[in-house]
C-alpha positions in Angstrom: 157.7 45.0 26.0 155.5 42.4 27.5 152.6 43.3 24.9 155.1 42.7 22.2 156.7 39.2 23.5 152.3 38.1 23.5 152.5 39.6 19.5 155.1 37.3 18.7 154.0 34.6 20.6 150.0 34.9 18.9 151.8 35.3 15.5 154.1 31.9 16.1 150.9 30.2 17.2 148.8 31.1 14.6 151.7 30.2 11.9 151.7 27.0 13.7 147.9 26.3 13.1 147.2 23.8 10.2 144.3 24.5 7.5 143.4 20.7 6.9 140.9 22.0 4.3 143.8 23.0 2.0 146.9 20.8 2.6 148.1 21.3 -0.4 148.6 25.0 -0.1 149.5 24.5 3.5 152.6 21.6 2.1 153.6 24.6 -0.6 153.9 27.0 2.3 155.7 24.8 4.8 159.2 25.6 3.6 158.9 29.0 3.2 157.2 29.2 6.7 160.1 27.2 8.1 163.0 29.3 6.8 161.5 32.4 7.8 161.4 31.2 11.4 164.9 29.7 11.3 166.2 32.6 9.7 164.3 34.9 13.0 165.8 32.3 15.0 169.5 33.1 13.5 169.0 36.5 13.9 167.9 36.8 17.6 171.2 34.5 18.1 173.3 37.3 16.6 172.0 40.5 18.2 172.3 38.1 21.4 175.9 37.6 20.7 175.8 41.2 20.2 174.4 41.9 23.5 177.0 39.8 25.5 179.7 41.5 24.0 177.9 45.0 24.8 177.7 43.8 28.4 181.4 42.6 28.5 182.2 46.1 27.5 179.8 47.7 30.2 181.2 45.5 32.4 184.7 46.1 31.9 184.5 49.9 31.2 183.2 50.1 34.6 185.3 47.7 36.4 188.2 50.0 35.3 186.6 53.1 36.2 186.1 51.4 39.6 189.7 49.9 40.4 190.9 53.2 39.3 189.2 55.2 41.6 189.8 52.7 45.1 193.4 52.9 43.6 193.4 56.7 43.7 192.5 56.8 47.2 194.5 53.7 48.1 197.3 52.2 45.3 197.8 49.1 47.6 193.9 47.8 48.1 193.4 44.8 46.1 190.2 44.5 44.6 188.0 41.3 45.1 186.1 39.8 42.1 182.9 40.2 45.0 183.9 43.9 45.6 183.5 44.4 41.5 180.4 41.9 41.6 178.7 44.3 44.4 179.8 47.6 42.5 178.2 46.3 38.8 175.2 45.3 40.6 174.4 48.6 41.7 175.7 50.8 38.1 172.5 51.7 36.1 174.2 51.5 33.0 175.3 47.4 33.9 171.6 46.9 34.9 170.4 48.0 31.9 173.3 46.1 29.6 172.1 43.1 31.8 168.1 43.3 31.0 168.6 44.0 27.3 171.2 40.8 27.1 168.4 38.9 29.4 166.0 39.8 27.1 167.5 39.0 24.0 168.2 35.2 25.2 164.9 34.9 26.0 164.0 36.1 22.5 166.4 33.2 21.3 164.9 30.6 23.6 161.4 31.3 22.2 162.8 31.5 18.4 164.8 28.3 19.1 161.4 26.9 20.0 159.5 27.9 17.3 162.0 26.9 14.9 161.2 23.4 15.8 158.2 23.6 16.2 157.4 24.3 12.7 159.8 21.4 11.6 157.1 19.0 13.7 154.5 20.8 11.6 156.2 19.9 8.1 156.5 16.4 9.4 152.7 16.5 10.4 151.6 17.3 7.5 153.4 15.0 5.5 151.4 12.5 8.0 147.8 14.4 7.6 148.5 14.6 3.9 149.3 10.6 3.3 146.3 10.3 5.6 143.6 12.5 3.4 145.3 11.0 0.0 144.4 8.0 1.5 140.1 9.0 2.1 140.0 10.7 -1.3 141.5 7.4 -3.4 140.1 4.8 -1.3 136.5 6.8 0.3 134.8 5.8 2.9 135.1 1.6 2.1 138.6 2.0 3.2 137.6 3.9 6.0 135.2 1.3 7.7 137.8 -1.5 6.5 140.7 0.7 8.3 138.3 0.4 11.6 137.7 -3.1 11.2 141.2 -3.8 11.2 142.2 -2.2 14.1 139.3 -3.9 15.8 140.7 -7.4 15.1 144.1 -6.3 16.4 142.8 -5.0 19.3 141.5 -8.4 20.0 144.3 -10.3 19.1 146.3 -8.2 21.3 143.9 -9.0 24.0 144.0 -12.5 23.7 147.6 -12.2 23.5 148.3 -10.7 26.8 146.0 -12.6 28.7 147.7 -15.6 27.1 151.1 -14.6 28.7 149.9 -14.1 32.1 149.4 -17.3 32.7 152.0 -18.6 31.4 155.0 -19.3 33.5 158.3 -16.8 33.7 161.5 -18.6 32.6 164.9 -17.5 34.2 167.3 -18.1 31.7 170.3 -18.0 34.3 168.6 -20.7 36.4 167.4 -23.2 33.3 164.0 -23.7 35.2 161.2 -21.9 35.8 160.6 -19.0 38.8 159.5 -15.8 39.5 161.7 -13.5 37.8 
């Protein structure tokens, strides 16, 4: 079992990886890529549903068996919802119900995961996509002009904050000036 949860983890993260040297096949894909996940995810939400209501009838099939057969050797002994706790604990056949049901909400969790995960990775590409359309219709001008912008905001933002340090704080309950 472990071997396969690291096959399905490998495959989610390499369907997660981006080719930025074809976005446009990789934006074609997206949807498709997305839907099959969300549909896995759906799936591995059923058969978990499944499982509880397997487990509910392991549970109770045994329960019965087990408040028939302390009634049998006494009918007045009351049996505690600890008592039935202990007994299930220790039935093969409840272990087993449990692990498969534990197993199949982890499967969920992961698919729940992975789901969003590749709904991040159609926004990114939208974002990586605007980005390249952006190099290819404006080259490498735009480029050095993009940097050369941010530089200039970077030091206006500079001047900025060490503008506002030294000016005063203003309480506006008080109407004068303090440390706030």
């Amino acid at each position: 079992m472990p071997e396969e949860k690291k096959k399905v983890e490998q495959e989610i993260q390499e369907a997660l990886t981006i080719n930025t040297d074809d976005l446009v096949e990789e934006l074609k894909e997206q949807p498709s890529v997305y839907f099959y996940w969300a549909c896995m995810w759906a799936l591995a939400t059923r058969k978990r549903r499944m499982q509880k209501i397997q487990l509910k009838e392991v549970e109770a099939k045994l329960g019965r068996r087990f408040k028939e057969a302390l009634r049998a050797e006494d009918p007045k002994i009351r049996v505690s919802e600890r008592m039935l706790d202990d007994y299930l604990a220790e039935q093969p056949e409840y272990q087993e119900a449990l692990n498969i049901y534990t197993q199949g909400e982890y499967t969920e969790s992961m698919l729940e995961v992975a789901r969003d995960a590749f709904k991040q990775r159609g926004i990114m590409l939208n974002e990586l996509s605007r980005s390249h359309s952006d190099d290819r219709v404006y080259g490498k001008e735009y480029e050095v002009m993009k940097e050369e912008l941010e530089r200039r905001d970077e030091k206006k933002r500079t001047k900025r904050s060490k503008r506002t340090e030294k000016d005063p704080v203003v309480d506006p309950n008080s109407g004068g000036y303090g440390d706030v």
